[in-house]
Each structure stands twice: as structure tokens, then as C-alpha cells.
LUMVEX-378792 format. One record per residue (C-alpha): residue in three letters; x, y, z. Coordinates in steps of 0.25 Angstrom, whole numbers, plus 2048, in hexadecimal, padded with zeros to 3 digits. Layout:
residues N
ALAXYZ ...
END
This chain:
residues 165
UNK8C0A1F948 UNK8BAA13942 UNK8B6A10934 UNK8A8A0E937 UNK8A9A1D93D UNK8B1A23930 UNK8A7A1C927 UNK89BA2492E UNK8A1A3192F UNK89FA36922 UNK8A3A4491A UNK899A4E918 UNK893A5190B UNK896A5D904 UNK887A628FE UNK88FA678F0 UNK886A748F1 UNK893A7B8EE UNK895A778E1 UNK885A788DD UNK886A878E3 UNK895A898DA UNK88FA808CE UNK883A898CE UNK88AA978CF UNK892A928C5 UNK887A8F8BB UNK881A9C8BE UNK88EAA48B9 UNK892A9D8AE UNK883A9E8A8 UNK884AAE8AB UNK891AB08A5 UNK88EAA689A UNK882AB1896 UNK88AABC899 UNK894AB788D UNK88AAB4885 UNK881AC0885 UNK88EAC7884 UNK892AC3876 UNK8A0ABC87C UNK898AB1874 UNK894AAD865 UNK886AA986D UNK87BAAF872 UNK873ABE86E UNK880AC6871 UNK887ABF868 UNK87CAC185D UNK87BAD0861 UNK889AD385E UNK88BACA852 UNK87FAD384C UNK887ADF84F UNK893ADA849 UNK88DAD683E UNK887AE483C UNK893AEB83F UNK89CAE1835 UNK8A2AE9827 UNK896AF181F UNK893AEA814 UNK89BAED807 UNK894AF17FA UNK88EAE57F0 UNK897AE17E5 UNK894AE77D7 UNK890ADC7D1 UNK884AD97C4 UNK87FACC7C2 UNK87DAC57B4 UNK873ABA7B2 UNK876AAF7AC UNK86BAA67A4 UNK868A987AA UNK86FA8C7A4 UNK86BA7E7A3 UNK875A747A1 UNK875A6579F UNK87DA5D7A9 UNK888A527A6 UNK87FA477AC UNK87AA3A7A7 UNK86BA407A7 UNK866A4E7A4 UNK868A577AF UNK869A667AD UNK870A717B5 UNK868A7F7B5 UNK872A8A7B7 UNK86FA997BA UNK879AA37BF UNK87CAB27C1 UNK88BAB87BE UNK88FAC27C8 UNK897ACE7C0 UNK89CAD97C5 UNK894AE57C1 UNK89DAED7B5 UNK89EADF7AE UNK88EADA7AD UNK88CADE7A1 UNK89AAD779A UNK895ACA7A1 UNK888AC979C UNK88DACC78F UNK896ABE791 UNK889AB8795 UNK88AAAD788 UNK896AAA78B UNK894AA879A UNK889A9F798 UNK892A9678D UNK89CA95797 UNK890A937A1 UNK889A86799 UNK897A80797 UNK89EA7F7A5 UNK88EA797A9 UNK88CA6F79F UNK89AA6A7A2 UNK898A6A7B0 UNK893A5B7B5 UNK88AA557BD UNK894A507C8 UNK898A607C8 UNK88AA657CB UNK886A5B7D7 UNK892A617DF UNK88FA6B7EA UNK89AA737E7 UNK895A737D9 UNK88FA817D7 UNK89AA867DD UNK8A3A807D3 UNK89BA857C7 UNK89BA947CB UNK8A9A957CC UNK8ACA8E7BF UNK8A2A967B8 UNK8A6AA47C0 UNK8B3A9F7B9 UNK8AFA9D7AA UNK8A6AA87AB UNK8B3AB07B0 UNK8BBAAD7A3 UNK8AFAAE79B UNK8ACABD79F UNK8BAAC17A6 UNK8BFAC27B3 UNK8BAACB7BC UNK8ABACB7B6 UNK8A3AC17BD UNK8A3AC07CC UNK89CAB37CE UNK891AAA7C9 UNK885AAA7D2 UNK87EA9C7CF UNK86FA9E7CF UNK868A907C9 UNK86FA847CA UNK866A797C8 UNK86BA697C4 UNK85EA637BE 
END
């Protein structure tokens, strides 16, 4: 043979429907088993999943009984801020107490609130902007407040107004 006879002859085309049929098939069974796992719950997604985090969520611990715990009101305070200008801070909380001692702490009340005033008016500007600031201020009073009235007494201090104007 020639070249000129090599160059016409030429190889017949493959139609690549093959891989179009596989390709589809393919699709097809990955989309029914990909539903398959998700309806299933094998999953985090999908309303299987929501089903049977509801159901264990129900079916978690039973829910234990409310500490016995009182209240005691504390009256607000208004405190002048170390600052160049006259800014006050309006402060109101509520001491969380166990029950059988309510009536010893809000016996202590003067002396809460004389500890109260004096941590806040030494407290200063700088202090106060910080976000962590509240946070700061409940433990050290939950601490003073702790020596003041004895251990064991006060639980925490529920801040309810805390206001810099």
C-alpha cells in the first residue's frame, strides 16, 4: 500500500453511547442510594435524622428535681465612676441562697451592701468597658460576699441592672 491509500482508509468512530448509558445508570443509583442513606438516618441531615434526634432527646435522662434554693433582693446602688467626667454605674442584683440560710443572709444585708459600694466605687473605668467585665465583678463579689456571710451560704450573684451612664 501506498501512502496516499493508508491516509484514506480511516478508523471507525466509536459513538460513546456506552459511556452515556454507564454514566446515566450510574447517576441514577448513586441518587437512590444517596436518599436511601439519608432518609435512613445513617446521616446528621435530612427528616430521618430530625426524627430520631427528637426521639432521643425525649428518651435522654428524666429531668432531676430544682435545687432548693431563696432569693434575696438586693436594693439598687448608684455608684460614681473613677472618670474625668461624671458618669455613674447603676447596680442591682439578687443573691442566690440556699434555702435554710435566707433568713441569716438577709439579716447580713447592711453589711453586704457596705461591701457592695466599696469594691464598686473602687472599680474603674478601664475595668467596666471590658466585655469580660460583668463577669469579673460577680465573682469578686460572690467572693466578699462569701467571707462576709460564711461559706456555703450564698450560691451566686444574679446580676440584674447593670447600667454605666
Amino acid at each position: 500500500m501506498t501512502d496516499a491509500t493508508a491516509d484514506e482508509v480511516e478508523t471507525p468512530k466509536k459513538s460513546g453511547k456506552k459511556g452515556l448509558i454507564l454514566g446515566m445508570i450510574l447517576a441514577v443509583a448513586g441518587g437512590v442510594g444517596g436518599y436511601f442513606i439519608t432518609a435512613s438516618g445513617l446521616l446528621p441531615i435530612g427528616s430521618g435524622a430530625e426524627a430520631k434526634e427528637e426521639d432521643s432527646n425525649s428518651n435522654k435522662r428524666p429531668a432531676t428535681a430544682l435545687p432548693d434554693v431563696s432569693f434575696v433582693d438586693l436594693p439598687p446602688v448608684i455608684v460614681s465612676v473613677n472618670a474625668g467626667d461624671s458618669r455613674h454605674l447603676k447596680f442591682h442584683a439578687q443573691l442566690e441562697v440556699n434555702a435554710g440560710y435566707a433568713a441569716e443572709v438577709e439579716k447580713m444585708q447592711p453589711r453586704i451592701m457596705d461591701v457592695l459600694n466599696s469594691y464598686l466605687r473602687a472599680v474603674e473605668l478601664n475595668d467596666l468597658e471590658d466585655s469580660l467585665a460583668l463577669v469579673r465583678i460577680r465573682g469578686h463579689l460572690l467572693r466578699r460576699i462569701g467571707i462576709v456571710v460564711g461559706d456555703g451560704r450564698v450560691r451566686d450573684v444574679l446580676v440584674t441592672e447593670f447600667v454605666l451612664n
